[in-house]
C-alpha positions in Angstrom: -45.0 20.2 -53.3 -45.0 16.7 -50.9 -46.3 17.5 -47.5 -45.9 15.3 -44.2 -48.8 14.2 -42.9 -48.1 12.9 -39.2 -50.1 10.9 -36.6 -49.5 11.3 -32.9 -50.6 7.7 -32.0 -52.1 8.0 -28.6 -55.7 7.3 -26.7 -58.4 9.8 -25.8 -57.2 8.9 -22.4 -53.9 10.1 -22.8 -54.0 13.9 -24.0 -51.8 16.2 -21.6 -55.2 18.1 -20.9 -56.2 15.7 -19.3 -53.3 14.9 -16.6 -55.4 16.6 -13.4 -58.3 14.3 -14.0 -56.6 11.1 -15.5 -53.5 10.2 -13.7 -51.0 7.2 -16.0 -51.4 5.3 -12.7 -55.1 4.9 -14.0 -54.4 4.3 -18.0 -54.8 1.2 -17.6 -58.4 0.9 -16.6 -59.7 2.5 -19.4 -61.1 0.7 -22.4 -58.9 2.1 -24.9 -60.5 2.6 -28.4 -56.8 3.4 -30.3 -56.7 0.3 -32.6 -60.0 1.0 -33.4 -59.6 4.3 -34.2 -56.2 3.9 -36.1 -57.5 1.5 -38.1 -59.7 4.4 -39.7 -56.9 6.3 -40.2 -54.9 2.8 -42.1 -57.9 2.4 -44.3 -58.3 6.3 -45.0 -54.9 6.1 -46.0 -55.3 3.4 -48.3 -58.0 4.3 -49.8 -56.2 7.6 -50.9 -52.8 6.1 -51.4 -51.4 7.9 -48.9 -48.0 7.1 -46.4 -47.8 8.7 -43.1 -45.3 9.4 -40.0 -47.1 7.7 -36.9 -45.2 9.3 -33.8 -45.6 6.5 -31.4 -46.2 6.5 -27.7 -44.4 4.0 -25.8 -47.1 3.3 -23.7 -49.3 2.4 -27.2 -46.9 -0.1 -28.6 -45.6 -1.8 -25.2 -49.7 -2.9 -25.4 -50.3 -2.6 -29.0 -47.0 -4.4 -30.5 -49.8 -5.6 -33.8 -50.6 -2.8 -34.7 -47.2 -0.7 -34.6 -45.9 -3.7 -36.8 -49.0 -3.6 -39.3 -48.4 0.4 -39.5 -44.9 -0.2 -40.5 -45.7 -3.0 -43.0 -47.7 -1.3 -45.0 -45.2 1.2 -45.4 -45.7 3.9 -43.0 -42.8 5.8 -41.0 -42.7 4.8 -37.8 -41.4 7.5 -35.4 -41.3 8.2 -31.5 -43.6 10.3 -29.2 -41.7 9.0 -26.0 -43.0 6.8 -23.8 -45.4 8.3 -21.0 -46.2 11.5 -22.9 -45.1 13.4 -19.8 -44.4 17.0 -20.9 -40.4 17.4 -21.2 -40.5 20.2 -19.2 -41.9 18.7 -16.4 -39.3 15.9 -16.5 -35.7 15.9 -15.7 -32.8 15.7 -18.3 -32.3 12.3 -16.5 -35.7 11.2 -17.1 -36.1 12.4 -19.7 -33.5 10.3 -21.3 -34.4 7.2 -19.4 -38.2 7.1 -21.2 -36.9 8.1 -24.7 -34.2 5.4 -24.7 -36.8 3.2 -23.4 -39.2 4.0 -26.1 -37.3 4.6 -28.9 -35.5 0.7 -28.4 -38.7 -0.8 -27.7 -40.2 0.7 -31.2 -37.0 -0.4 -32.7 -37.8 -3.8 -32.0 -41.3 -3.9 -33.2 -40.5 -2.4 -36.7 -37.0 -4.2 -37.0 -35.0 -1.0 -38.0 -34.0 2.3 -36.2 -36.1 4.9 -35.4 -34.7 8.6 -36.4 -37.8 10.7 -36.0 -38.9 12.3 -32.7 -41.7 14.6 -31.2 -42.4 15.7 -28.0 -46.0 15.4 -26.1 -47.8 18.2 -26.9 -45.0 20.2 -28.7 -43.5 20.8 -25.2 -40.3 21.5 -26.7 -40.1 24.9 -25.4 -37.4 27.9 -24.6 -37.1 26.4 -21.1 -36.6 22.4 -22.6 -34.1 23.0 -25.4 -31.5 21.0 -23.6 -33.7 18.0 -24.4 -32.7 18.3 -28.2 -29.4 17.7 -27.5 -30.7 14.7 -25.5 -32.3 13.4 -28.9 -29.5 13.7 -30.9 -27.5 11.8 -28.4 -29.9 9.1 -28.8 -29.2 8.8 -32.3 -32.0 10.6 -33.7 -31.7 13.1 -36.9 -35.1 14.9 -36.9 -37.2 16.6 -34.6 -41.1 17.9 -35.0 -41.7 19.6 -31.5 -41.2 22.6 -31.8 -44.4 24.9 -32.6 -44.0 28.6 -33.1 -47.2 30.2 -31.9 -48.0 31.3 -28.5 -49.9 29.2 -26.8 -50.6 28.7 -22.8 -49.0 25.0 -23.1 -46.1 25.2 -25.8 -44.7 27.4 -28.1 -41.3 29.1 -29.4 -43.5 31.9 -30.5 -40.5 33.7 -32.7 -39.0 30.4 -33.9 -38.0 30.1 -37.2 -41.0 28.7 -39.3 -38.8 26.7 -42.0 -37.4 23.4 -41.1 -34.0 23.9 -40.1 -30.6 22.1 -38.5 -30.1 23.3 -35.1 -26.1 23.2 -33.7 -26.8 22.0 -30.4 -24.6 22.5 -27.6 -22.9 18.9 -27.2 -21.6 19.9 -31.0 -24.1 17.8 -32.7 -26.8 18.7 -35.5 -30.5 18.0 -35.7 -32.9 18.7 -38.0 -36.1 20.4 -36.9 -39.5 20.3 -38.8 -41.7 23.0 -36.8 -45.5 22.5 -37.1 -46.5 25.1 -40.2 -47.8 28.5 -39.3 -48.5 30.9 -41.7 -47.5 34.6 -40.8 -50.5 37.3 -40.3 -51.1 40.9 -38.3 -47.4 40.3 -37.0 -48.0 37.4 -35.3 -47.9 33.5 -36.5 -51.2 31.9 -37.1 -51.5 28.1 -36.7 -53.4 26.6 -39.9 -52.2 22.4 -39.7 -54.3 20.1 -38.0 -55.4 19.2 -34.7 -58.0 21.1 -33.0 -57.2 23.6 -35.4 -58.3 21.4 -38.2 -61.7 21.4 -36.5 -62.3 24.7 -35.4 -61.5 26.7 -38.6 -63.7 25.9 -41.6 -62.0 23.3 -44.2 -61.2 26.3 -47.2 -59.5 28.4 -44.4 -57.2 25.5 -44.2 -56.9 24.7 -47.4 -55.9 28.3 -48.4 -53.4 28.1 -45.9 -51.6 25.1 -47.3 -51.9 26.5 -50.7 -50.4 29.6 -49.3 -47.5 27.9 -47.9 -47.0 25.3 -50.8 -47.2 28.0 -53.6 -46.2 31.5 -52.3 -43.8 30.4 -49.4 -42.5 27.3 -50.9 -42.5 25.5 -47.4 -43.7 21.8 -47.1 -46.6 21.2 -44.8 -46.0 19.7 -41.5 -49.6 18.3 -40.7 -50.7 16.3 -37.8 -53.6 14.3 -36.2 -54.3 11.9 -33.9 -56.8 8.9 -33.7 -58.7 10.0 -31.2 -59.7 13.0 -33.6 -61.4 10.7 -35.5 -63.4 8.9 -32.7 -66.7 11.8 -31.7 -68.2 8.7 -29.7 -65.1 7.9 -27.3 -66.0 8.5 -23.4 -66.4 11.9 -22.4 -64.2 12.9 -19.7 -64.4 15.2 -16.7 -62.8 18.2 -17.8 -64.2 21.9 -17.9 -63.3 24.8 -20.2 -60.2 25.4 -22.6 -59.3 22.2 -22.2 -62.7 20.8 -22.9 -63.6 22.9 -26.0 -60.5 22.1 -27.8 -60.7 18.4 -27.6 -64.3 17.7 -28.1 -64.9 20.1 -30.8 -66.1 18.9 -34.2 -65.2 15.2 -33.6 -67.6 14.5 -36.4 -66.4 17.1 -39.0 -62.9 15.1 -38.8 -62.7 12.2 -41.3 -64.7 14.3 -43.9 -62.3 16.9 -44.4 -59.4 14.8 -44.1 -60.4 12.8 -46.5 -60.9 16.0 -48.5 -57.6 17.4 -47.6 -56.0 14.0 -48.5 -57.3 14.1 -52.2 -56.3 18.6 -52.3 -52.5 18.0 -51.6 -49.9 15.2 -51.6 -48.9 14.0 -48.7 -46.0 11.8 -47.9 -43.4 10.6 -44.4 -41.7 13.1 -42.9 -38.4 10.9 -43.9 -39.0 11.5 -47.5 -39.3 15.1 -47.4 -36.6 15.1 -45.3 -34.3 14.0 -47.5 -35.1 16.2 -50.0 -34.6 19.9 -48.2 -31.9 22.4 -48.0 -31.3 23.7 -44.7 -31.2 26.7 -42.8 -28.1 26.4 -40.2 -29.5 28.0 -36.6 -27.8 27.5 -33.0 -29.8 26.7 -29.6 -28.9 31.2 -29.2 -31.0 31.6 -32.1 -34.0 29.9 -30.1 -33.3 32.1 -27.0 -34.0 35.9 -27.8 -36.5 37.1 -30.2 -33.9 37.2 -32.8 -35.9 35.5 -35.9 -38.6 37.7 -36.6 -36.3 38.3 -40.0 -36.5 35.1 -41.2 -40.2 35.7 -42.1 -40.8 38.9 -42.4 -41.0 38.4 -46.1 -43.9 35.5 -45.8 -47.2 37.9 -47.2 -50.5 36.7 -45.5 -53.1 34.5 -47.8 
């Protein structure tokens, strides 16, 4: 079974956490440590023989246009994140629009080839943002990793099917939509890959997870990081709580089990599994109501 393995290339800076205490007016006069720390990532990846999706910000390769083209030449996916990592629901549809076109043509650019692979900041593609998916697919792109289906006080379409999937959108166009992998347990779905999930649970909980999904469920892994994950000596920033606990946590513990996770399971671009899927058909109405619970009722727990 090939899993994706995904990087959401942005700076410590730059996590929606942080928007009360870092305004984008102020990006700019921070030292950023992202080509630093991606370069970790590039040689981690070599070293295990590994290609990934990097979901790009704007913002990163308007600054960084080296290292976007280094990712893609050595044969990495290059994908979108948008461009400010503004959470879609706290933009309009016009806006909205404005900053994926403007990303998603400047990435172009870099790589020399179209970009088909999108994900939202922070998964904030939620029950009250769905029109933005029809957005995407106007844009030209075919497949979509935002959409997480856990409850959580940021994002989440809790009851969303957990299998990738095409969606019929609205305008009468298809996308295809890889959710970030949950495993079901207790009635409710449990999420098991990466972030600061990665670092909070101990490595063999994870593992068992993906072996869980891989060999009982059959699903490919949807697994993401980002550099900053990979960085426990970046800046330490003014934030309390929550938001503080999940971000700093186990900084250290990161490149050890990736490394380790990268040698368990194979791991390929999101493109390559893609194209290798049979699909569920859904509509935008199957998002709406609590409707899906059926589709995994049958997934038994690890």
């Amino acid at each position: 079974m090939r899993n994706v393995v995904s990087i959401d290339l942005e700076d410590y800076f730059q996590v929606s956490a942080f928007d009360s205490v870092i305004p984008r007016s102020q990006w700019d006069k921070f030292a950023s440590r992202v080509e630093r720390n991606t370069q970790i990532l590039l040689e981690l990846f070599s070293r295990r023989q590994v290609k990934a999706t990097f979901f790009v910000l704007g913002w990163i390769g308007e600054r960084y246009p080296h290292l976007i083209r280094e990712i893609s030449n050595l044969g990495h996916e290059v994908a979108c994140h948008g461009y400010s990592h503004k959470l879609i629901y706290q933009q309009t549809p016009e806006e909205f629009r404005g900053e994926t076109r403007r990303a998603k043509a400047l990435l172009e650019d870099l790589v020399g080839s179209k970009i088909y692979a999108y994900r939202a900041a922070s998964y904030s593609v939620t029950r009250r943002s769905l029109w933005a998916l029809d957005i995407l697919a106007e844009e030209g792109f075919l497949f979509d990793s935002s959409i997480f289906p856990i409850v959580h006080d940021r994002y989440g379409i809790p009851d969303a099917c957990r299998r990738p999937f095409r969606i019929k959108l609205r305008n009468g166009m298809e996308l295809t939509e890889f959710p970030i992998s949950t495993i079901r347990m207790f009635g409710i779905n449990l999420p098991v890959a990466g972030g600061g999930y990665f670092r909070l649970l101990p490595y063999q909980i994870t593992k068992a997870a993906i072996q869980h999904l891989n060999r009982r469920e059959r699903l490919p892994v949807i697994f993401y990081l980002h550099p900053w994950e990979f960085d426990p000596e970046q800046p330490v920033q003014p934030v309390k709580g929550l938001s503080r606990y999940r971000h700093y946590l186990n900084l250290h513990k990161t490149e050890p089990r990736f490394l380790q996770l990268l040698s368990d399971f194979t791991f390929c671009p999101l493109r390559a599994v893609a194209d290798s899927m049979d699909y569920e058909s859904l509509t935008v109405q199957d998002l709406l109501p609590a409707s899906r619970i059926s589709l995994i009722e049958g997934s038994k727990p690890i």
